[in-house]
Structures are given as structure tokens and as C-alpha cells.
LUMTI-954772 format. One record per residue (C-alpha): residue number from 0; x, y, z. Coordinates in Angstrom, 1 decimal. Example, Ala and Ser with C-alpha at 12.3 -4.5 7.8 and 13.67 -1.06 7.14 Angstrom:
residues 2
    i       x       y       z
    0    12.3    -4.5     7.8
    1    13.7    -1.1     7.1
***
This chain:
residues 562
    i       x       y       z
    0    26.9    -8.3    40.4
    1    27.6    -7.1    36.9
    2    28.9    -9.6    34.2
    3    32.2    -8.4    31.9
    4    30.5    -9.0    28.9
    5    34.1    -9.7    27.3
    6    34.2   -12.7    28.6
    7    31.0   -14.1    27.9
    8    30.7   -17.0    25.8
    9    27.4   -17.7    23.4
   10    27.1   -21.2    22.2
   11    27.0   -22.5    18.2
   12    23.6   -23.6    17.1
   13    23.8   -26.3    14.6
   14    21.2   -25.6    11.6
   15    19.3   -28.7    12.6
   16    18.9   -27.0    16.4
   17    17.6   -23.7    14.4
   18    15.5   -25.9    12.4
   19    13.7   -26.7    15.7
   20    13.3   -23.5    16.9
   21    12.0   -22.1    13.5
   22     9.6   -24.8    13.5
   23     8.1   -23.7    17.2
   24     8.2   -20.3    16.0
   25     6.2   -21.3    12.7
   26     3.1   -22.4    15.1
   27     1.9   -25.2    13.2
   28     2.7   -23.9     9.4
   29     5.6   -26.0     7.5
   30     9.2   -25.6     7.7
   31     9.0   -25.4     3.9
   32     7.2   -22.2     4.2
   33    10.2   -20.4     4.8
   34    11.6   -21.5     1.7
   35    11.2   -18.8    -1.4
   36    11.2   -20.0    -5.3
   37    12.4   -16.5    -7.4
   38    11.2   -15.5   -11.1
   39    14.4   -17.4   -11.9
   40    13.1   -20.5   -10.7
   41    15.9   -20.7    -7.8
   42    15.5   -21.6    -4.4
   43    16.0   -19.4    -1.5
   44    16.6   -20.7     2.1
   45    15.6   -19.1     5.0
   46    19.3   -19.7     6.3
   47    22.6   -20.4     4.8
   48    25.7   -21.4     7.0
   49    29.2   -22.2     6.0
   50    28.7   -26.0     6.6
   51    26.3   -25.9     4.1
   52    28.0   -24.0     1.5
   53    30.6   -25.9     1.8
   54    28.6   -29.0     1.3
   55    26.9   -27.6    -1.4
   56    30.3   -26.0    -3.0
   57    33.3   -27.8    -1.9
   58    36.5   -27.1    -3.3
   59    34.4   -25.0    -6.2
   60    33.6   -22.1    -3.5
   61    37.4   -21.1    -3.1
   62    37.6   -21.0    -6.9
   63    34.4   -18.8    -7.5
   64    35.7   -16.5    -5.5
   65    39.1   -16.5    -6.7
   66    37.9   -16.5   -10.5
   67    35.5   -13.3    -9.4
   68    38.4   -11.2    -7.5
   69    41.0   -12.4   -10.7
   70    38.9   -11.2   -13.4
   71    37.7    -8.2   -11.8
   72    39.3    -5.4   -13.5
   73    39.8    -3.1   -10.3
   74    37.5    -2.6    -7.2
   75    36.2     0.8    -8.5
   76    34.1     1.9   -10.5
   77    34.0     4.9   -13.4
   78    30.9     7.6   -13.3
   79    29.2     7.2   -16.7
   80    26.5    10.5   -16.8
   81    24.3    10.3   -19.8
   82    24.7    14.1   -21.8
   83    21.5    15.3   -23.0
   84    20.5    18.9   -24.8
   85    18.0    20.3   -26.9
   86    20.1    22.0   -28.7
   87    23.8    22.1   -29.3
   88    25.0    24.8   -27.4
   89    22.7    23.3   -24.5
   90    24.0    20.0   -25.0
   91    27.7    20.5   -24.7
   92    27.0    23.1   -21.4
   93    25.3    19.8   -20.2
   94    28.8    17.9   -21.2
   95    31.0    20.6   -19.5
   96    28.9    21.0   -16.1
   97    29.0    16.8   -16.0
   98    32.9    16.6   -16.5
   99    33.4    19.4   -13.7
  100    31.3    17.8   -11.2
  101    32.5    13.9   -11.3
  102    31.3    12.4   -14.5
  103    34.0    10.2   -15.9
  104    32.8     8.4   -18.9
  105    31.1    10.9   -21.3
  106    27.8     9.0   -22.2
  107    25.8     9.4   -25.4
  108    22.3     7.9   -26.7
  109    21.9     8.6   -30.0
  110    20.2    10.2   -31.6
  111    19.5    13.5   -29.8
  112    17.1    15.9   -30.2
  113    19.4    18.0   -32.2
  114    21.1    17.2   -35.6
  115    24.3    16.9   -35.8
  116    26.3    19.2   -38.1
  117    30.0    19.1   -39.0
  118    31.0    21.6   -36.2
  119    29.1    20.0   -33.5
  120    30.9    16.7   -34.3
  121    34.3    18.3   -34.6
  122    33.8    19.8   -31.4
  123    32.3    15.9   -29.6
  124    35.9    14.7   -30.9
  125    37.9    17.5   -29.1
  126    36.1    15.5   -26.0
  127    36.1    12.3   -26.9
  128    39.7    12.4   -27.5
  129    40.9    13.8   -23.4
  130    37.6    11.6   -21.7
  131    36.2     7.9   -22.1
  132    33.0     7.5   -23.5
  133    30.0     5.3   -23.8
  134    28.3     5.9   -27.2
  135    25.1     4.4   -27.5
  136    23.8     3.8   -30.9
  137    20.5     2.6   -33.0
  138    22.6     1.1   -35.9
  139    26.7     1.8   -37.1
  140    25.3     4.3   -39.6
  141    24.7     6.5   -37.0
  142    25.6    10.1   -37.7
  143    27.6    10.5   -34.4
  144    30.0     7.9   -35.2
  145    31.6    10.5   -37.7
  146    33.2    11.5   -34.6
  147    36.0     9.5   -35.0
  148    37.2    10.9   -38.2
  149    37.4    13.6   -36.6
  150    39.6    12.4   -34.0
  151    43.3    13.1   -34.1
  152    45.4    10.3   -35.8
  153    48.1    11.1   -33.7
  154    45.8    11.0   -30.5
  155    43.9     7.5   -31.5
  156    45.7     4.9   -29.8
  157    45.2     6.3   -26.7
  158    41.5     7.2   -27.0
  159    39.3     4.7   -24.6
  160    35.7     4.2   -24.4
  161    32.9     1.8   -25.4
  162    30.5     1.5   -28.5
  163    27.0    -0.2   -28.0
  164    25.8    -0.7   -31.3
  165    23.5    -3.7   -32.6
  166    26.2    -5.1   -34.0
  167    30.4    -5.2   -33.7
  168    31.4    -2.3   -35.0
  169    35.0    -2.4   -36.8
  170    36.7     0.7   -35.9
  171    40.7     0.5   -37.1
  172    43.4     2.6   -35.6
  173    41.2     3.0   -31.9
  174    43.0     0.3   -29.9
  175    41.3     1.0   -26.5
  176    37.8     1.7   -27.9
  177    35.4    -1.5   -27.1
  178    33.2    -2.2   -30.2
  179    31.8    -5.6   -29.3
  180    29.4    -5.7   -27.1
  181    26.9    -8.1   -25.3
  182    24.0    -5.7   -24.5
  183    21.5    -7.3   -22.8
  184    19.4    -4.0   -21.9
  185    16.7    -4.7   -24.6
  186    16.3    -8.2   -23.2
  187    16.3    -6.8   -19.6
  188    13.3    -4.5   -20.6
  189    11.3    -6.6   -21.8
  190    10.8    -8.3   -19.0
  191    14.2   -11.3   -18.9
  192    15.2   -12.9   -15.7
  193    19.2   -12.7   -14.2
  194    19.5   -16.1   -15.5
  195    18.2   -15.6   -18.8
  196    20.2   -12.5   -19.2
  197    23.2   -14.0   -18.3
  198    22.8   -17.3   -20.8
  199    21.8   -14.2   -23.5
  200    25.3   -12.7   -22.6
  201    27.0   -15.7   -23.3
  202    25.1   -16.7   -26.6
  203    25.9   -13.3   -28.2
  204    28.8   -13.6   -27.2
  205    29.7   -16.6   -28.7
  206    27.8   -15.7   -31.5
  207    30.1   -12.6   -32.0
  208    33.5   -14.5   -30.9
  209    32.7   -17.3   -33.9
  210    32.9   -14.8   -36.3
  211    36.5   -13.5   -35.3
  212    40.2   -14.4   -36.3
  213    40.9   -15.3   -32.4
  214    39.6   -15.4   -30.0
  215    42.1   -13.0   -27.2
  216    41.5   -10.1   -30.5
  217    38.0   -10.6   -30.0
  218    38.3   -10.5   -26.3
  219    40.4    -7.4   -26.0
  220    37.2    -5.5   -28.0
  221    34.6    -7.3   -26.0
  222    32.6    -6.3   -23.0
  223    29.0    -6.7   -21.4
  224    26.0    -4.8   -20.5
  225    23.9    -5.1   -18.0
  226    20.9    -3.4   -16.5
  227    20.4    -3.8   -12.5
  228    17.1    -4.0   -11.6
  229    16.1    -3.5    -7.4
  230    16.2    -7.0    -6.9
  231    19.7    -5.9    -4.5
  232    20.9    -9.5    -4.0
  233    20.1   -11.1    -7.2
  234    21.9    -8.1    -9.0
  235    24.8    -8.6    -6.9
  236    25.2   -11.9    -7.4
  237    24.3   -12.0   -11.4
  238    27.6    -9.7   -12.1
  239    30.0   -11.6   -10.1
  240    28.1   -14.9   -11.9
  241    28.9   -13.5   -14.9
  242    32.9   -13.8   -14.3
  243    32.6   -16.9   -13.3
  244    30.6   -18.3   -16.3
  245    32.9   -15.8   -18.6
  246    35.8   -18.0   -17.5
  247    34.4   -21.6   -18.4
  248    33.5   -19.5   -21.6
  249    36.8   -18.8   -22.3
  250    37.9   -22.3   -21.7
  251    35.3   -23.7   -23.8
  252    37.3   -21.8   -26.8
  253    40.4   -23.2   -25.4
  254    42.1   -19.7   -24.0
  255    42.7   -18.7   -20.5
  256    40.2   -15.4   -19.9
  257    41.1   -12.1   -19.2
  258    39.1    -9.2   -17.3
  259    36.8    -7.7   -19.6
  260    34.6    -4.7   -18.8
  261    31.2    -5.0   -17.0
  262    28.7    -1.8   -18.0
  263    25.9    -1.2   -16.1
  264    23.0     0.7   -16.1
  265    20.6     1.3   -13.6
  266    17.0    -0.2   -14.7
  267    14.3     1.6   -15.4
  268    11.3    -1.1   -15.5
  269    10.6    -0.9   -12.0
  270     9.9     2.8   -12.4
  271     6.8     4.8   -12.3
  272     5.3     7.9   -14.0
  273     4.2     8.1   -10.3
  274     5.4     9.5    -7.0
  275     9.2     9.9    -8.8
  276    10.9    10.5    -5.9
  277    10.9     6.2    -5.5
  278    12.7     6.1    -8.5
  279    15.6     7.6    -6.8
  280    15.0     5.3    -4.3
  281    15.0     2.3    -6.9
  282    18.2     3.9    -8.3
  283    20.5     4.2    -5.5
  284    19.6     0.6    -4.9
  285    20.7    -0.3    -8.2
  286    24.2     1.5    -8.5
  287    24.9     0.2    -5.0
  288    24.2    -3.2    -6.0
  289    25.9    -2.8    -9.4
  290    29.3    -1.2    -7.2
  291    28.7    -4.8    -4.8
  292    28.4    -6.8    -7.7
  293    32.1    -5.6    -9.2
  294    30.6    -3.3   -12.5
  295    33.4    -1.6   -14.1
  296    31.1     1.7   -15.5
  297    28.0     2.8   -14.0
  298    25.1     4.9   -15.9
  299    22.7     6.2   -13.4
  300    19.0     7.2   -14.7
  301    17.8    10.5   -12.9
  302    14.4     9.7   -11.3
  303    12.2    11.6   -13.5
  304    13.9    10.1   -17.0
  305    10.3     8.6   -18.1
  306     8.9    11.7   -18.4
  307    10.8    15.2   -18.4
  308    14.2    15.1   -17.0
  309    15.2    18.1   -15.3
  310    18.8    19.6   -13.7
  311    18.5    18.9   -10.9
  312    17.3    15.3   -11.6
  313    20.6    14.8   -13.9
  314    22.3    16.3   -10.3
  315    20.9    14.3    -8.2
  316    21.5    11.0   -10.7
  317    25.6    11.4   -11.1
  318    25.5    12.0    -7.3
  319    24.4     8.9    -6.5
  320    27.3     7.5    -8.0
  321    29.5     9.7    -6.5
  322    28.0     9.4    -3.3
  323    28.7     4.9    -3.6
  324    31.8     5.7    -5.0
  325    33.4     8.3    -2.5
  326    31.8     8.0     0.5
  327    30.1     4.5     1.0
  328    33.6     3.1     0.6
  329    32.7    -0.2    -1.0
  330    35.7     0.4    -3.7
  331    37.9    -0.1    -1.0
  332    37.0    -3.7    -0.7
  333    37.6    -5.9    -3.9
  334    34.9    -8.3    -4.3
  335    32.8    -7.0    -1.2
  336    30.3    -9.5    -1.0
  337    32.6   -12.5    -1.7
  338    32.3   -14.8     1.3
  339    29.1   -14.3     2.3
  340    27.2   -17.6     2.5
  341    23.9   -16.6     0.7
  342    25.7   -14.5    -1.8
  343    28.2   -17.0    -2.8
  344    25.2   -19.4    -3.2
  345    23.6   -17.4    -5.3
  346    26.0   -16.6    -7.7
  347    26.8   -20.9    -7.8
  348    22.9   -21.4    -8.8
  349    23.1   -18.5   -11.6
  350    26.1   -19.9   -13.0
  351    24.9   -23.5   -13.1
  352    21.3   -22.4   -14.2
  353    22.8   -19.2   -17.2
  354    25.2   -21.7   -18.5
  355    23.0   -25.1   -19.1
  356    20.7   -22.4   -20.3
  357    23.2   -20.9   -22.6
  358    23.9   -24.6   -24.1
  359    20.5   -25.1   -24.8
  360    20.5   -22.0   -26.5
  361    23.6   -23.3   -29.0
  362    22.1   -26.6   -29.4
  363    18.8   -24.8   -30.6
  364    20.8   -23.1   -33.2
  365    20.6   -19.6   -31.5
  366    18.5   -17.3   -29.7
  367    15.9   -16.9   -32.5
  368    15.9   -20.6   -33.0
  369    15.5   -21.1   -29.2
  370    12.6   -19.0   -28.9
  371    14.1   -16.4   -26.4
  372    11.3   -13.9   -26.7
  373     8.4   -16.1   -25.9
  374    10.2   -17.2   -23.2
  375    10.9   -14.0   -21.8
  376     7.1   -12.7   -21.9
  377     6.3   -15.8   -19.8
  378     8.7   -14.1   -17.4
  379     7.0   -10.8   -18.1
  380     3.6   -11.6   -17.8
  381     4.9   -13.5   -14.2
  382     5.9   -10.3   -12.9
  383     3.1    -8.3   -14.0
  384     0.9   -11.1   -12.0
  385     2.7   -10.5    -9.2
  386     2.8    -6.9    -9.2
  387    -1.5    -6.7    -9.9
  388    -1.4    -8.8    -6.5
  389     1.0    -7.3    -4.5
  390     3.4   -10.3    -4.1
  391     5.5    -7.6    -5.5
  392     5.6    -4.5    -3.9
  393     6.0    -1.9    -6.3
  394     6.4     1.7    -3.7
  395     4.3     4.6    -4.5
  396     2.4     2.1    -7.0
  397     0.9    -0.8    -5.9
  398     1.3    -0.2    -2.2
  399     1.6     3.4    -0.3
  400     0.3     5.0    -3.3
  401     0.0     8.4    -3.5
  402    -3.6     9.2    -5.1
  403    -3.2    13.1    -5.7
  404    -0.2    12.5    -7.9
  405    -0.8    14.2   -11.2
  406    -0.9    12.6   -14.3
  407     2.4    13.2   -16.5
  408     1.5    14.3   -20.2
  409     5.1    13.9   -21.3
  410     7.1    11.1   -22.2
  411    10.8    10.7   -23.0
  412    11.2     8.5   -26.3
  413    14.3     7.1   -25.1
  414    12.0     4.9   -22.8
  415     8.8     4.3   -24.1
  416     9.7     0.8   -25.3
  417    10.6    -0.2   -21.9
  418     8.1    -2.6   -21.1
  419     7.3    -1.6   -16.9
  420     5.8    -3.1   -14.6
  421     4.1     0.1   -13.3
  422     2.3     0.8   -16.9
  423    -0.8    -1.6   -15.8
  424    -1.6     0.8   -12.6
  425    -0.3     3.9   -14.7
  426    -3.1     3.0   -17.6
  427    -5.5     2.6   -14.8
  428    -5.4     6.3   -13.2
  429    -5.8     7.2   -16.5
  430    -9.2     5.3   -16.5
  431   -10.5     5.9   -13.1
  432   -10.1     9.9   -14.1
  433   -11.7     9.6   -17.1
  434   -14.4     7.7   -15.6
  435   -15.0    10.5   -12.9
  436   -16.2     7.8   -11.2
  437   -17.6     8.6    -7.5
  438   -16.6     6.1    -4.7
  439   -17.7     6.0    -1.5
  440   -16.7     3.5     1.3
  441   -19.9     2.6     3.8
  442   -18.6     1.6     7.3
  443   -20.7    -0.1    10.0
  444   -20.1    -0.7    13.9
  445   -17.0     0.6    16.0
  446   -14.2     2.6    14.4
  447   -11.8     0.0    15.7
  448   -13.7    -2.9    14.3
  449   -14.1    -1.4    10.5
  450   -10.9     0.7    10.2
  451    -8.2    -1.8     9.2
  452   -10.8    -2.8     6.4
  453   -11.6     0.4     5.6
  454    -7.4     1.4     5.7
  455    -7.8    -1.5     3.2
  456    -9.7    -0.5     1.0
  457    -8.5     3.0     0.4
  458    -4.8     2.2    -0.1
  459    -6.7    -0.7    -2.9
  460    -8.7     3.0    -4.1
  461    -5.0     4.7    -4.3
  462    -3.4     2.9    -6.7
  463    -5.8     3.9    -8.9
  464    -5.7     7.8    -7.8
  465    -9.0     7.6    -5.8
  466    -9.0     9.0    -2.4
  467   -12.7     7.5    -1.8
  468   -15.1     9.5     0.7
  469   -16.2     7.3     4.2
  470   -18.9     7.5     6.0
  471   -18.9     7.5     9.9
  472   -19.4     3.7    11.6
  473   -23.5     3.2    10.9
  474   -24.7     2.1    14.2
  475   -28.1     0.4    13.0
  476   -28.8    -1.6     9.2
  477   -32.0     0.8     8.9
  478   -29.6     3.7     9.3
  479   -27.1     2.0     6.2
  480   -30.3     1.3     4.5
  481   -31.7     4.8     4.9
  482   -28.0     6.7     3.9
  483   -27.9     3.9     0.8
  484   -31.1     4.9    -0.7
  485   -30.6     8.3    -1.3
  486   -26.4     8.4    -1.7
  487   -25.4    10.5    -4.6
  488   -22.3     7.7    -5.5
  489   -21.7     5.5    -8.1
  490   -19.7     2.7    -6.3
  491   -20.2     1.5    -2.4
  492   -17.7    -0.6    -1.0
  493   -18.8    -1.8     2.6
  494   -16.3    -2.4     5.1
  495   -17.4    -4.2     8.6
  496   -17.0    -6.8    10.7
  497   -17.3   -10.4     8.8
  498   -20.9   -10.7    11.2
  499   -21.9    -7.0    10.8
  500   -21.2    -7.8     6.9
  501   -23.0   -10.7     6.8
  502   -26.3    -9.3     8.4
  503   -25.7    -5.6     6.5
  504   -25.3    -7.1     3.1
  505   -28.4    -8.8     2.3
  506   -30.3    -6.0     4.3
  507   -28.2    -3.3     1.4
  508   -29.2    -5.0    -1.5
  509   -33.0    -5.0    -0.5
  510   -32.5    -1.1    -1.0
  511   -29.9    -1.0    -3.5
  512   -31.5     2.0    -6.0
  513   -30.8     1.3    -9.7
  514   -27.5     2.1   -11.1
  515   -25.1     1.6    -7.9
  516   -22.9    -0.9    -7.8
  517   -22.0    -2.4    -4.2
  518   -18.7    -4.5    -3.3
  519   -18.2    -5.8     0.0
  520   -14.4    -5.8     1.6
  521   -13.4    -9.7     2.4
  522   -13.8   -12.9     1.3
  523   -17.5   -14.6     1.8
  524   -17.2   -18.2     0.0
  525   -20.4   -19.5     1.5
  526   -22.5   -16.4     0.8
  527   -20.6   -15.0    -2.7
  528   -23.4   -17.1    -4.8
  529   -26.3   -16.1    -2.7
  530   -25.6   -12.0    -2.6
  531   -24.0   -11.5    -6.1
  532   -27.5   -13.1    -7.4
  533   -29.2   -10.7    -5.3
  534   -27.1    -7.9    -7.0
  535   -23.9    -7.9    -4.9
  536   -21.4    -7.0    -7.5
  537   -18.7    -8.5    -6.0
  538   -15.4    -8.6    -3.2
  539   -12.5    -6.6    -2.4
  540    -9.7    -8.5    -1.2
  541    -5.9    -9.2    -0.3
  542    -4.3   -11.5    -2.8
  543    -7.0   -10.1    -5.5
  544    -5.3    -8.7    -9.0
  545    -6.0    -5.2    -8.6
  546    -5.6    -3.8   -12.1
  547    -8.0    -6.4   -12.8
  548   -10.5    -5.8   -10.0
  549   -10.7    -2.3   -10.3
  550   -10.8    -2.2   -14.7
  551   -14.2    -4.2   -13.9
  552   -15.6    -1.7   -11.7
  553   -15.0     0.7   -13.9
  554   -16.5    -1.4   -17.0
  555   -19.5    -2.3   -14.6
  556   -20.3     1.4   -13.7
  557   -20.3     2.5   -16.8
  558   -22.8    -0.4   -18.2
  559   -25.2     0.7   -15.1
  560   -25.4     4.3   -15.8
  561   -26.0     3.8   -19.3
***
């Protein structure tokens, strides 16, 4: 007899009753296991239910969200393409084919690769004075700000766009053009967390909003920047954070706070010089968790902007905006991620960590004073540990690497300072090629026995753009010591069994012809002293830093052939 499934019934599960079942599932490791500290030093649980948000919350959850949905300007988003040319003429045929195919914030990085004369300016202001803009500039002597002389006086109060410059830029008779500006991008690339970036917001800021006659003028030319990085949920939740802790801002100067703008830009620190293709990946990610989040303009990096950006690329860039924006339909929704439990949660730990971080920042007398770069290389050099040991997966990189990628031999300026994660594994293709160093991995016993080491091993050989040769599964030790003696390779790794390793290793070394240097794949505690004095060189290993392990090899190669 079939059941109606309409009318079937499934019973609540308390979190304690989960608890229980997580713990049976665990098989003897701790509940705490499932618990997950981030960079930013918060905890993550392995579930979140609305009991316990509202334990943790109470009457503050309804006015998180209703603080996020007030101050959120609208539930779209505008399309901010970054213009780029070689020349002039190229330059504004880049502007025009951006504005006819969706790009609605004309976006600028100065300088560009072309000077700009008197008529190239007079013709930027034309633009500038129909479209919004986001004009990104080194310092407010910047040759491209002579646009808005340029501009109109009759058309200048309804000109609207955004200046990022490294410091407020006064700009009299432009109403609706932003000049004050919390950019945090320079922090974000060099390595800062969401909640230091966040508490960096607030302290320039209020840096910025001390220095002005009130504070609602200062406001009206004020907004943020951001860069969001492929950590989806943390990006989410540090923009709506963000309006929350602008609020309490706001009240600390004793005004009642307005919407103001929320720029984004999609990170580039994650990226690679390698298999590209991720980086649209990594970008799409970003922009979609930038829309979630509630940004107000979004700058999309094509996937290929570290080294030689092409058309297509710049295509392929504004359509991922366009694609979020017109057909993912999360504009429809206002606030799209308010009410969900971990979200919400989230955002409540950034604000309480950002803003006790901000006020240790004023009490220390400022950022300098607080010591806000050392503090953010701790953070760096965290996430570089974690990347070298794959607690971090870094696509195309550290894990799934491709090792026939070429090496790039261009590099766009506009990035170089960015200080990615990928550089360690980038710098060490670069070695292993110039190295020519021959690898070879020696297997012993059944195919089914040695493979997953062996698979090991050769994804460990990809990040560093080795595809290593393998022998077939030796059957004997006097066959491995035979094929040993006379192999024309610079580097054996031996992949086996733990017992096949244990007998084939000591047997190896007895044979080991001057110059080679033999790792074996796995951990061997007990016998590490014993072979490594016999001339083991060493292990190859999960958990091992990488960039680390394999630099060695190629320092240890070197100093046997010489």
C-alpha cells in the first residue's frame, strides 16, 4: 500500500538529540572535532538552529537584521567594468563596447598606459558627465582628475560617481560625487582578515569624519571599499557586518546613520598565474557573495588580469556580473541571506570582534600606532602555512594542479603588489624548470596496493609542474635494486605498501649510486633516524609544507651533482 507523502509527518530533533547521533557517527573522535576556528579567530559550529541563535542573539537578532535591510541602499547592484587601453583611441573603443554591453559605472585605475593629453580628458568628461564612475587614483594630483574641469558647470550637480584616492579629495560644485573613501583593498592584499578589515573601515573612517565640520556632510561624501575574497560565507556576512557596525558608528558621533555606498571588488589574492580558468571560478564566487552580502557597485577582475588581459577575458568578467545581476535573481530579494541561522551568526561575531578591534585601534592612537601591518603579516604568513599544507585548497595550485601549464612571462603592474597566496608555488615551477631536475617515482607490489601512494605523490610533483615518470609495481627487492643501480634519474621517490617500504628501503640504500637522492612516500617515525643515516634523504607526506619540501629537494639535488 502506497503512503501520500502529503501527509506524512517527520519529527523535530532537538540539537542535544543530533549531538548524539553526531557523536555515534564520529566513531570514537570528539564532538569538538566538528567545531572549526577561522583566520579570524571565530568559531564555527557544525550546526546552528534558531534556538540557539536566539539564545545567543535575543532581541539583538531582529535589530541586525532590521539595521542591515534599513541601511541597505537598494537590493541591486550597479556593473562597475574596469576600462583599459593602450592607447587612447583603444581605450575609449574599450569604454564604448563596455557601456553598450551592461557596464554601468565607468571604472578607471590610473594611471594608464597612455598619457593623457588635453583632448583625451575633454573627451573622459563628455562621459563622465551622462555615466557614474569609479576613478581610482595613486594620489589627488593625478592627471585624470583634470577631468572635472572639464565637466560642464551647468551639468555638475547631477554628475554621480566615486573617487578612491589616498586621501578625501575636496571636489566643490559635484554634489553626488563620493570623495571620502575607506579603501581597505591595500589592507585586503596584503594578507588582512574580515575582521581586521572591517575595524580598518571604521578607524579610517573615523579618522576622516574627525577632521570634518559635521558629521551627516561627511557622511553624504563617504563610502567603503571592500575586496571579497572566496571565502563565500565570511564575505557575505563581513558586508552586511559592516552596516550594522556603521550604525553604532554613527551613534557613537551622536547622529542617526544613513545608507552609504558599499564598493566591491572581486579579490585577486587567491589568484594564480596558473590554470586561469579557476580564477573565473574564484570570481564568480566573489561577485555572488558580494550581490548576497548587499554591495552597492561591483568591479569584477577578468581571470587572466595578473598577467595579460585579453577581450574576451574583459567579456567574460562584466558577464559575470550581469549574469548575478539578471538572471540569478538575488536582487529581487533585499537582504537574501538575512535569517539564515549561521549567517546571521556570523555577521553578530564580526561585529562584536571589528568593533572591540576598532577601539583598540583609537585607544592606541591609530592604525600606525596600533601596529596594523605587523599584525596583518601574522595573518599572512597564517594563510601561506595553510596553503604550503593544503589546509587550504588553493584549485589548480596546491591541489588538481595542472603540471603542463606554461609559465607566464608577463605581468600586469596593476597587481604585482598584491601579496598571493599562489606566488610560493608560482616561484617554485619556476625552480623545478630551471633545475631540469629528473624525477622518477619507483613502485613496488600490486598496482592496487601502491597506486593511491603513487596518485599521491604525483599530484605533490604537480604543483610544482612535474609530471614524474613511474615505473611498473617491482615484484622482487633484487629487481628495485637492479633498476636503482643503473636509473638515469636524479630524484626517486618510492611508493609501496608501509611493509613492502619497510623491507625495500634499507635493501635501496645498500645500492644507492652516488648522486641520487631517494624519498620514501609516508610517515616512518620508528625507522626515519635509522634510514636517513643510511642516506635516506627524507619523506613525502600529507600535512607536509610543500613549497618547503619540495625547495629542499631541489637544494639537495643540486649539492649532490655538484
Amino acid at each position: 500500500m502506497s503512503t501520500n507523502m502529503k501527509h506524512i509527518e517527520f519529527q523535530s530533533a532537538s540539537y542535544d538529540q543530533w549531538q548524539e547521533e553526531a557523536v555515534k557517527a564520529l566513531k570514537g573522535k570528539p564532538f569538538e572535532s566538528l567545531f572549526t576556528k577561522t583566520i579570524e579567530n571565530i568559531t564555527l559550529e557544525p550546526l546552528y538552529t534558531k534556538e540557539s541563535l536566539i539564545e545567543k542573539l535575543g532581541e539583538q537578532l531582529e535589530k541586525q537584521v532590521s539595521t542591515i535591510r534599513t541601511l541597505s541602499q537598494s537590493a541591486t547592484f550597479a556593473v562597475a567594468q574596469q576600462i583599459i587601453g593602450d592607447t587612447e583611441e583603444s581605450f575609449f573603443a574599450n569604454l564604448d563596447e563596455s557601456l553598450t554591453r551592461g557596464n554601468e559605472v565607468i571604472t578607471i585605475s590610473s594611471p594608464q598606459a597612455f598619457e593623457w593629453t588635453e583632448a583625451a580628458i575633454a573627451q573622459l568628461a563628455t562621459y563622465l558627465s551622462e555615466n557614474s564612475f569609479k576613478i581610482v587614483v595613486p594620489s589627488t594630483d593625478d592627471a585624470v582628475l583634470a577631468v572635472f574641469d572639464k565637466i560642464d558647470e551647468a551639468k555638475r550637480e547631477i554628475v554621480n560617481g566615486y573617487i578612491v584616492a589616498p586621501e578625501a579629495f575636496e571636489l566643490t560644485s559635484f554634489p553626488n560625487v563620493r570623495t571620502v573613501c575607506a579603501n581597505t583593498i591595500s589592507y585586503h592584499n596584503n594578507g588582512a582578515n574580515a575582521v581586521q578589515e572591517l575595524a580598518i573601515a571604521l578607524a579610517l573612517a573615523s579618522k576622516q569624519a574627525q577632521t570634518a565640520e559635521n558629521f551627516k556632510a561627511f557622511e553624504q561624501k563617504f563610502f567603503v571599499q571592500f575586496a571579497a575574497d572566496t571565502q563565500f560565507f565570511a564575505e557575505v556576512a563581513k558586508i552586511r557586518a559592516f552596516k550594522v557596525l556603521w550604525k553604532a558608528f554613527a551613534s557613537a558621533f551622536g547622529n542617526e546613520a544613513s545608507a552609504v555606498p558599499v564598493v566591491v571588488e572581486t579579490s585577486v589574492r587567491s589568484f594564480s598565474k596558473y590554470d586561469v580558468y579557476v580564477n573565473l571560478l574564484r570570481a564568480g564566487n566573489e561577485a555572488f557573495s558580494a550581490a548576497i552580502g548587499g554591495a552597492d557597485v561591483i568591479t569584477v577582475h577578468p581571470h587572466d588580469c595578473l598577467t595579460q588581459i585579453t577581450e574576451q577575458s574583459v567579456r567574460i568578467a562584466r558577464n559575470v556580473s550581469l549574469v548575478t545581476k539578471e538572471e540569478s535573481l538575488v536582487t529581487k530579494v533585499l537582504d537574501p541571506a538575512g535569517g539564515s541561522y549561521f549567517i546571521e551568526s556570523l555577521t553578530a561575531d564580526y561585529v562584536k570582534a571589528a568593533w572591540a578591534m576598532f577601539l583598540e585601534i583609537e585607544q592606541a592612537g591609530g592604525l600606525d600606532a596600533y601596529g596594523i601591518d605587523a599584525k596583518i603579516e601574522d595573518v599572512y604568513k597564517a594563510r601561506i602555512k595553510e596553503v604550503e599544507t593544503r589546509k587550504h585548497s588553493l584549485i589548480g595550485t596546491n591541489i588538481y594542479a595542472n603540471p603542463v601549464d606554461e609559465i607566464p612571462t608577463t605581468e600586469n603592474a596593476q597587481f604585482a603588489d598584491v601579496k598571493r597566496i599562489a606566488a610560493s608555488f608560482e616561484n617554485l615551477r619556476t625552480s623545478f624548470a630551471q633545475a631540469e631536475l629528473k624525477a622518477v617515482i619507483l613502485t613496488f607490489g600490486q598496482l592496487k596496493n601502491y597506486k593511491p601512494r603513487a596518485d599521491f605523490v604525483q599530484g605533490f610533483f604537480a604543483t610544482a609542474g612535474i609530471v614524474a615518470d613511474q615505473t611498473e609495481g617491482f615484484q622482487t627487492i633484487e629487481e628495485a635494486k637492479a633498476w636503482i643501480a643503473t636509473a638515469d634519474y636524479d630524484y626517486v621517490v618510492v611508493a609501496a605498501t608501509d611493509d613492502d617500504t619497510k623491507q625495500l628501503i634499507p635493501a635501496l640504500l645498500e645500492g644507492k649510486k652516488q648522486g641520487l637522492v631517494i624519498d620514501a612516500a609516508g610517515k616512518y617515525k620508528e625507522e626515519a633516524e635509522a634510514w636517513t643515516a643510511n642516506g635516506l634523504n627524507g619523506f613525502i607526506f600529507a600535512g607536509q609544507n610543500i613549497v618547503e619540501k619540495l625547495n629542499d629537494v631541489v637544494t639537495t639535488v643540486k649539492g649532490a651533482q655538484s
